[in-house]
C-alpha positions in Angstrom: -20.2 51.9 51.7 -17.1 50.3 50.4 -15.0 51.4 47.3 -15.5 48.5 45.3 -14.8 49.1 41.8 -16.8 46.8 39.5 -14.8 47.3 36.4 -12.1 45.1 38.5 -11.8 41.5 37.4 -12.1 39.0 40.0 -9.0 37.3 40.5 -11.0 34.4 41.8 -12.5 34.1 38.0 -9.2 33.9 36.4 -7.6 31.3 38.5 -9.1 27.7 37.2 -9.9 25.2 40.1 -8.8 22.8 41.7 -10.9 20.4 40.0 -9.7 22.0 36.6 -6.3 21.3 37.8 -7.0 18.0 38.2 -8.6 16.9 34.9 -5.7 18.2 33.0 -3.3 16.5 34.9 -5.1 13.1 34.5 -5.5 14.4 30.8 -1.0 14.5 30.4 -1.0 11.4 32.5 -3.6 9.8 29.6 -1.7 11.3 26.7 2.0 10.0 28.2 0.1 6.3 28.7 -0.7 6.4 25.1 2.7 7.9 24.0 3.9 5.0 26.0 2.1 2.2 24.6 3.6 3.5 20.5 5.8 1.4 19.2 9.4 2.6 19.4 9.5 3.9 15.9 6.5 6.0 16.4 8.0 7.3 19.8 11.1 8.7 17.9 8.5 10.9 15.7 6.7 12.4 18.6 7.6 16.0 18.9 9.0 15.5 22.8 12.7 16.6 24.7 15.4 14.1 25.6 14.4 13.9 29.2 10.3 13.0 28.6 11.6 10.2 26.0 13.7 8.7 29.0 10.6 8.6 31.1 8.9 7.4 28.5 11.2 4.6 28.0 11.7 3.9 31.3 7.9 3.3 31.5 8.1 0.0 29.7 10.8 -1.2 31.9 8.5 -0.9 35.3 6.2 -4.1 36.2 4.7 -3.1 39.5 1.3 -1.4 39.5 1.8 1.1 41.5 5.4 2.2 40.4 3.7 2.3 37.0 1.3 4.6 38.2 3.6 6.6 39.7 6.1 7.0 36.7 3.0 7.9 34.9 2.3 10.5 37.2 6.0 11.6 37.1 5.1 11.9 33.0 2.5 14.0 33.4 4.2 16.5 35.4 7.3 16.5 32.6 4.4 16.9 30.0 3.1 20.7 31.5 6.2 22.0 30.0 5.7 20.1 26.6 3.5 21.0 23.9 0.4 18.8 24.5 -1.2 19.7 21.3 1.6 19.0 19.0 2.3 15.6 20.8 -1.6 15.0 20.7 -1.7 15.8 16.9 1.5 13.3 16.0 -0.3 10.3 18.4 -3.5 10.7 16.7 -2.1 10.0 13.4 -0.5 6.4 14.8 -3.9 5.6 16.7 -5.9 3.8 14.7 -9.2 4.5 16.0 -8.5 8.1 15.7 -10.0 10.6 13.1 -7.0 12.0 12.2 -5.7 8.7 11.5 -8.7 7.5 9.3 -8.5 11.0 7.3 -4.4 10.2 6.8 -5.2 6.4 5.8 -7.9 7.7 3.4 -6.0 10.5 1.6 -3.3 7.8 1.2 -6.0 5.6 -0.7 -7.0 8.4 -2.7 -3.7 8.7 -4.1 -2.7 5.3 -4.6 -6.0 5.4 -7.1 -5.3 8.5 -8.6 -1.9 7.7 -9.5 -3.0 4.3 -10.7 -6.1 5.9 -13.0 -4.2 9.1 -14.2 -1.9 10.0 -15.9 1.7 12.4 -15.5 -0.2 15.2 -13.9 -1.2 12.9 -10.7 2.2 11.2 -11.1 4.0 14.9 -11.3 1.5 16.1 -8.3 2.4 13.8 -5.5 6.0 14.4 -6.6 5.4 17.8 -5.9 4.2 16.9 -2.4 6.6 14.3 -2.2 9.8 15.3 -2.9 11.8 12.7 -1.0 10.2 10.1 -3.2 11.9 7.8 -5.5 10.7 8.8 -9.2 12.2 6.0 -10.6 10.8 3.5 -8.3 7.6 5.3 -7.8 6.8 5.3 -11.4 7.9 1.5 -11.7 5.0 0.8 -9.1 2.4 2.7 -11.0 3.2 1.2 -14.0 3.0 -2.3 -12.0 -0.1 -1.8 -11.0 -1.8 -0.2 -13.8 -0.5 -3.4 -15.9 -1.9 -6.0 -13.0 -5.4 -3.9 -13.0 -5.6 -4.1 -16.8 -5.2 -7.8 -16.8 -7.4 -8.1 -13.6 -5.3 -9.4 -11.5 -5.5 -10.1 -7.8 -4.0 -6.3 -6.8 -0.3 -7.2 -5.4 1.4 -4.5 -7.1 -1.3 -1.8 -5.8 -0.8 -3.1 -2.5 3.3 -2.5 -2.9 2.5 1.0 -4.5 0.2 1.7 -1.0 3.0 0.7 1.2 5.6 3.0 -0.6 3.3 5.5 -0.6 2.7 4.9 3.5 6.3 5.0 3.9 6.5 8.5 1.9 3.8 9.6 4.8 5.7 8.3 7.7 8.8 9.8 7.2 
């Protein structure tokens, strides 16, 4: 009979596999392609050091195939050290066929219309979340386009107001 005590973890079980290994490196490599393939004003948002934006950059430079693959493989292993989460959260909002994207663009269209059908208090709320906006200009655009939906116009002036208030969400 052997002492074997049972209570004792198995280190084996708290070690992932190879395999596991594998998938999440392939996973980084994914993510960097995609942080790759923003356009340079979304790279400058994502939450990364100085040295995985200069891979990152250097990226689009390469041509070959293969070197390509390599460099992205070179990403990946810069990315274990980086927060893949926070990086994953930032390139889901500039992906367009993400959810987190579609729930952004949506909330953005829910305020365009609730600042266009109400009042101050909507007005005085998105200031409130908002508070690098321009009042001045902001108001201006609401009044725009509450004056061009009145007279049932074509909706130019709501389309201005949805673009300010995208540029309020970008920054």
């Amino acid at each position: 009979m052997t002492d074997f005590d049972s209570n004792q973890p198995d280190t084996d079980d708290l070690l992932p596999s190879k395999s596991q290994l594998k998938r999440e490196a392939e996973d980084l490599q994914r993510l960097g392609k995609r942080m790759a393939e923003l356009r340079p004003d979304q790279q400058t948002k994502l939450p990364i050091d100085d040295q995985l934006r200069a891979a990152i950059e250097e990226y689009a430079r390469i041509k070959a195939n293969g070197a390509k693959r390599r460099h992205l493989q070179y990403i990946g292993k810069l990315m274990r050290t980086a927060d893949a989460d926070a990086i994953q959260a930032v390139v889901d909002r500039f992906d367009s066929a993400s959810e987190a994207h579609n729930q952004l663009f949506h909330e953005m269209e829910r305020w365009r219309e609730r600042l266009i059908d109400g009042g101050n208090e909507p007005l005085q709320a998105f200031i409130d979340d908002h508070p690098n906006a321009d009042i001045q200009h902001l108001r201006q655009l609401v009044r725009n386009a509450q004056r061009e939906r009145q007279r049932e116009q074509p909706p130019t002036q709501a389309r201005k107001l949805f673009r300010y208030i995208r540029e309020l969400y970008d920054v």
